[in-house]
C-alpha positions as CSV (number, residue, x, y, z in Angstrom):
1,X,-5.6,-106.8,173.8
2,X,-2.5,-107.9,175.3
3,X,-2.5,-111.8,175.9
4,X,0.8,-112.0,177.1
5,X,4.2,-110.2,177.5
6,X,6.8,-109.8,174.9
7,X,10.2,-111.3,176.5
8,X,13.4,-109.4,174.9
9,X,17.2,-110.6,175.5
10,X,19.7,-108.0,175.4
11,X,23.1,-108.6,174.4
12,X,25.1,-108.3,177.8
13,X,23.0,-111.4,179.1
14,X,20.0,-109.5,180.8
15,X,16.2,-109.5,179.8
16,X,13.2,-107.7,179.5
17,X,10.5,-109.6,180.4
18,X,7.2,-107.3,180.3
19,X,7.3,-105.3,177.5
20,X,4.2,-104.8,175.8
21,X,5.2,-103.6,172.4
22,X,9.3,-103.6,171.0
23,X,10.0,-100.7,168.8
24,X,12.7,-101.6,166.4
25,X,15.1,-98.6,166.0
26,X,18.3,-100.0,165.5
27,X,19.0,-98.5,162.0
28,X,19.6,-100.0,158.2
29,X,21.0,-102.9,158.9
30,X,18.4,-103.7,161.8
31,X,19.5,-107.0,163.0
32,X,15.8,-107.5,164.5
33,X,14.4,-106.8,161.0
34,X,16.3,-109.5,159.8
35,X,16.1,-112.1,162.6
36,X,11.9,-111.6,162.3
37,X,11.6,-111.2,158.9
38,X,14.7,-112.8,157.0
39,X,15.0,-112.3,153.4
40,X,11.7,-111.2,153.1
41,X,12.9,-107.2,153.3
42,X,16.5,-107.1,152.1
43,X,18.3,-103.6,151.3
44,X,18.6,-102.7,148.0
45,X,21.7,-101.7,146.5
46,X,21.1,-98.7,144.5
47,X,24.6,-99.5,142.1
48,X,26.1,-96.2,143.7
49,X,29.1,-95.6,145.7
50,X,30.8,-92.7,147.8
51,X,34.1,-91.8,149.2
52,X,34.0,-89.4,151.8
53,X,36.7,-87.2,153.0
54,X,38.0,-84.7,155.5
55,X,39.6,-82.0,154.6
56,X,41.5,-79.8,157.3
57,X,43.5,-76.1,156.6
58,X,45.9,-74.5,158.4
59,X,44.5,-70.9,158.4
60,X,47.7,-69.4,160.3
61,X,49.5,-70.6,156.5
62,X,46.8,-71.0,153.7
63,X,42.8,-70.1,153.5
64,X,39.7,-72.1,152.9
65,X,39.3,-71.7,148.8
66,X,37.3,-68.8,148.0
67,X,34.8,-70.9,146.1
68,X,33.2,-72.2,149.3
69,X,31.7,-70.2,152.0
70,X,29.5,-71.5,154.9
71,X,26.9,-73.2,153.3
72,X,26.5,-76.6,151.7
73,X,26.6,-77.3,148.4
74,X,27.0,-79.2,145.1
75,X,29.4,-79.6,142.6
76,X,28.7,-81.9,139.9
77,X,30.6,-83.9,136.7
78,X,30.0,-86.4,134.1
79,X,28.8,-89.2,136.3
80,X,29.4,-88.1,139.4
81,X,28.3,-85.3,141.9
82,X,30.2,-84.3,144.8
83,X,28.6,-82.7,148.1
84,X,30.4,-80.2,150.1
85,X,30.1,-79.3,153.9
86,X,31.8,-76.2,155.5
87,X,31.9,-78.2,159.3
88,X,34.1,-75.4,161.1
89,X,36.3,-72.8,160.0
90,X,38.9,-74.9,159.0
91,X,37.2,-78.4,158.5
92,X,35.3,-79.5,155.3
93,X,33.5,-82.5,154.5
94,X,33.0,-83.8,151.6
95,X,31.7,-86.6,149.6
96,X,31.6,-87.7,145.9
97,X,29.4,-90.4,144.6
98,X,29.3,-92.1,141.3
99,X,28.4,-95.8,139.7
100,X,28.9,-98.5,141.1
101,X,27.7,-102.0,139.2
102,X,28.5,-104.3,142.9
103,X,28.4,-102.9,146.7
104,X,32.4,-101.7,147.3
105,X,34.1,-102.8,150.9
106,X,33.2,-100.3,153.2
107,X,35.2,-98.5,155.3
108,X,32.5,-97.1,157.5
109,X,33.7,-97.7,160.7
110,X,33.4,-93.9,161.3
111,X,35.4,-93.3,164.3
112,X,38.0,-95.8,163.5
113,X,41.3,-94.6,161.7
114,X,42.1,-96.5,158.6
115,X,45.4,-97.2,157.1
116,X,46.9,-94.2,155.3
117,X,47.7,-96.5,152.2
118,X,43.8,-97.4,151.7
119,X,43.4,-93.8,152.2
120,X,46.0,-92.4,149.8
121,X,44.5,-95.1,147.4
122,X,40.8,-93.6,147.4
123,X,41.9,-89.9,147.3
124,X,43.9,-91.0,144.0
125,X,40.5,-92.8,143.2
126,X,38.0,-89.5,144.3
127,X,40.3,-87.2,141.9
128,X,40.3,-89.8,138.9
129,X,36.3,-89.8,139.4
130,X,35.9,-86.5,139.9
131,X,38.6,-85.2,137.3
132,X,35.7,-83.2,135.5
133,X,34.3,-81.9,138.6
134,X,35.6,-78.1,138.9
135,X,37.7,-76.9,141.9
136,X,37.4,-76.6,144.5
137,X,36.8,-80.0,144.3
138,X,41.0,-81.0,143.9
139,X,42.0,-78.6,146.4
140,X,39.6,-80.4,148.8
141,X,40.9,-83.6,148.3
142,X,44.6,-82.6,148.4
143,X,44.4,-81.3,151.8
144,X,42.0,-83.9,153.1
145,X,43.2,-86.4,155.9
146,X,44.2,-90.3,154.6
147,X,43.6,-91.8,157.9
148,X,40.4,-90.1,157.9
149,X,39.4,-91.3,154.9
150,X,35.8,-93.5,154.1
151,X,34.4,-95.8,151.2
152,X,30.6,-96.3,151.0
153,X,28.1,-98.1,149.0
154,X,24.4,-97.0,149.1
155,X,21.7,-98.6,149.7
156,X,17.8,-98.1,150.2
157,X,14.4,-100.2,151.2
158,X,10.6,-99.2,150.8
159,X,9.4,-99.4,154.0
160,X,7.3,-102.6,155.8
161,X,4.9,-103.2,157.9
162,X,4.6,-103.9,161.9
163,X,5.0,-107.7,162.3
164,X,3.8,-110.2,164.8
165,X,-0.2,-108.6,165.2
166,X,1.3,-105.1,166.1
167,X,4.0,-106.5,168.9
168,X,6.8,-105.3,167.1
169,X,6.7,-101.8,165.1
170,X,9.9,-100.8,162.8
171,X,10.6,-97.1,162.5
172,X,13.0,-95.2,161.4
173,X,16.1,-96.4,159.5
174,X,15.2,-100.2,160.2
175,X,12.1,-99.9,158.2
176,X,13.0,-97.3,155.1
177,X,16.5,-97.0,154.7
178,X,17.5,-94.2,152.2
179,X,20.9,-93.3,150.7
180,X,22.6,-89.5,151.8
181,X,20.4,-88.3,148.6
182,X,17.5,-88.2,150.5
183,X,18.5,-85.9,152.5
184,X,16.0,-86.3,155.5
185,X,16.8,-89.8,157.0
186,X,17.2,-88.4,160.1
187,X,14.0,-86.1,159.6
188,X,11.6,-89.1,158.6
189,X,12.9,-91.2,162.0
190,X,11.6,-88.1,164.0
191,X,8.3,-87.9,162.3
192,X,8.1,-91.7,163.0
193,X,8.5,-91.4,166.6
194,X,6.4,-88.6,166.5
195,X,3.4,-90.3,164.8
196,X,3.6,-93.6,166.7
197,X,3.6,-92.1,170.1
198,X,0.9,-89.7,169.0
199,X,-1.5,-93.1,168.1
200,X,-0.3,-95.2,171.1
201,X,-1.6,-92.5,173.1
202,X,-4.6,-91.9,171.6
203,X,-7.7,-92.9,172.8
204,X,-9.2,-93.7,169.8
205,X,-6.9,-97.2,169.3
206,X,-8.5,-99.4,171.8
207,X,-5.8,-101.8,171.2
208,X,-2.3,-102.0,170.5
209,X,-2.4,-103.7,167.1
210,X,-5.1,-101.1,165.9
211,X,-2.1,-98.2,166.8
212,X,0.5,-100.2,165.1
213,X,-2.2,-100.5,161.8
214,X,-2.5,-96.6,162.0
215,X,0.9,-95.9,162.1
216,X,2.0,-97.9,159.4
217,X,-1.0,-96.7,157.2
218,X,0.3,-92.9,157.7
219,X,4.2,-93.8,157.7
220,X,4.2,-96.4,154.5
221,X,3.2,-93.8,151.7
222,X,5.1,-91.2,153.7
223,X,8.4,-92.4,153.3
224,X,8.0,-94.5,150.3
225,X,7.7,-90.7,148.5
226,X,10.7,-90.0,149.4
227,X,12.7,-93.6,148.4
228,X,11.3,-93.3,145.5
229,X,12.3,-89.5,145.3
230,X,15.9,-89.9,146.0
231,X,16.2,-92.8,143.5
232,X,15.1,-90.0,140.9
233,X,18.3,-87.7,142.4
234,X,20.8,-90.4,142.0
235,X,20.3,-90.6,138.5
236,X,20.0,-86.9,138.0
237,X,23.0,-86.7,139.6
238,X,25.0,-89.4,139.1
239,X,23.0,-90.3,135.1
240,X,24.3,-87.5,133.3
241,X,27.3,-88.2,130.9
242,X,27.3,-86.3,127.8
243,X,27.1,-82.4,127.4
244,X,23.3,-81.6,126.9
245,X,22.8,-83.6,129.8
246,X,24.8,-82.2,131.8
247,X,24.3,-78.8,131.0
248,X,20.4,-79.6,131.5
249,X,20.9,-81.0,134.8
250,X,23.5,-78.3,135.9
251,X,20.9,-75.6,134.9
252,X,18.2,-77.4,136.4
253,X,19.7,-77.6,139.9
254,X,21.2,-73.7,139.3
255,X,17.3,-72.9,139.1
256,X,16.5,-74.6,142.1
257,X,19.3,-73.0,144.2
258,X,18.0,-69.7,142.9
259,X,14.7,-70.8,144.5
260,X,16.3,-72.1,148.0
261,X,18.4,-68.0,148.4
262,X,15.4,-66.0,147.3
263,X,12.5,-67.9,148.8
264,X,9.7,-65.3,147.2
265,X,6.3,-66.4,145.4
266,X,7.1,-67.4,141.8
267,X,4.3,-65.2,139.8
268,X,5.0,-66.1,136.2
269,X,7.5,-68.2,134.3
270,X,8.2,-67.4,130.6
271,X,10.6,-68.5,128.0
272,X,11.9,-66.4,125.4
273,X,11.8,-67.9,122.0
């Protein structure tokens, strides 16, 4: 069911000029997704913000703190949450997000240095957010690297459709966008590729447009679970400001990190009165 060819300029000057479907991969800000459908599927800003940091310790003079081993993990506060890392022996990342009522200027540029000023500045900001979190959250921060430094604002989209009659299939990132919170951005881009490539090839699509409609009929509800989802751990995370809440929140996530160590069968839950 292919009239014609799709025609695709690349950016250095040279074309593509027999392509019979374009799969739109090029992440959240998907220039393609805006140039085809405009306004129409805008990101939504989800009034959170992060500042990331990298924290490095010279184990011939000082340890890592004790509190952290090689796992990832969560500390959380009144309004904020931070996420922790452990990259290498003596590398930590780590992240804390909070409110945010407008998108911040990002410094996102990942592999570019930034000046040590800006970076000084958002440490001082990190430990005035996170002033309640417990350490090793402080001790992170201290020894973490201005230049190295990174300001964020969040943003999601439910995912969309295929556009032009199947021609042109979004996956990934440039379709459903999530915030770090989700935790499996990466994860649902596989699955995409995965799926589409399993209905392209199957014989039971005797057109391109009929793969495209399968694709987005498994893929839309599939990752709209998890936007939706993650919009739910922001505010879990992020929401809680005054002690019941946080002390319900703290034990609810305590509870699920007893699950995640000792993955056995739950047989019966009780609670003493």
């Amino acid at each position: 069911d292919v009239p014609c060819k799709m025609r695709v300029e690349l950016s250095d000057g040279s074309t593509i000029d027999d392509a019979d479907v374009v799969i739109v991969a090029d992440g959240s800000r998907s220039r393609l997704r805006e140039a085809l459908l405009g306004d129409s599927e805008k990101l939504n800003f989800l009034n959170t913000a992060g500042i990331i940091g990298e924290s490095k310790f010279d184990l011939e003079t000082e340890s890592v703190p004790a509190e952290i081993d090689r796992r990832h993990g969560m500390l959380m506060g009144k309004g904020c949450s931070v996420y922790i890392s452990h990259e290498s022996p003596e590398t930590i990342i780590w992240s804390i997000s909070f409110p945010a009522s407008s998108p911040r200027h990002a410094t996102d540029v990942l592999h570019d240095n930034i000046e040590e000023s800006i970076g000084s500045a958002l440490c001082r900001e990190a430990l005035e957010v996170g002033k309640d979190i417990p350490e090793p959250f402080a001790t992170l921060v201290r020894h973490s690297l201005t230049d190295k430094m990174r300001l964020l604002s969040f943003f999601d989209k439910y995912p969309h459709r295929s556009s032009m009659d199947g021609r042109v299939i979004y996956i990934g990132d440039s379709t459903h966008p999530v915030s770090p919170y989700a935790g499996s951005g990466a994860n649902m881009a596989i699955v995409d590729g995965l799926h589409l490539a399993k209905f392209l090839c199957s014989p039971a699509f005797k057109s391109l447009s009929s793969a495209a409609s399968a694709f987005d009929d498994e893929m839309v509800p599939r990752t709209s679970d998890v936007v939706t989802q993650q919009r739910k751990t922001i505010n879990m995370a992020n929401g809680c400001k005054n002690v019941v809440s946080v002390a319900l929140r703290n034990a609810f996530f305590h509870g699920i990190g007893i699950m995640i160590r000792n993955p056995k069968p739950i047989k019966r839950i009780t609670i003493a009165s």
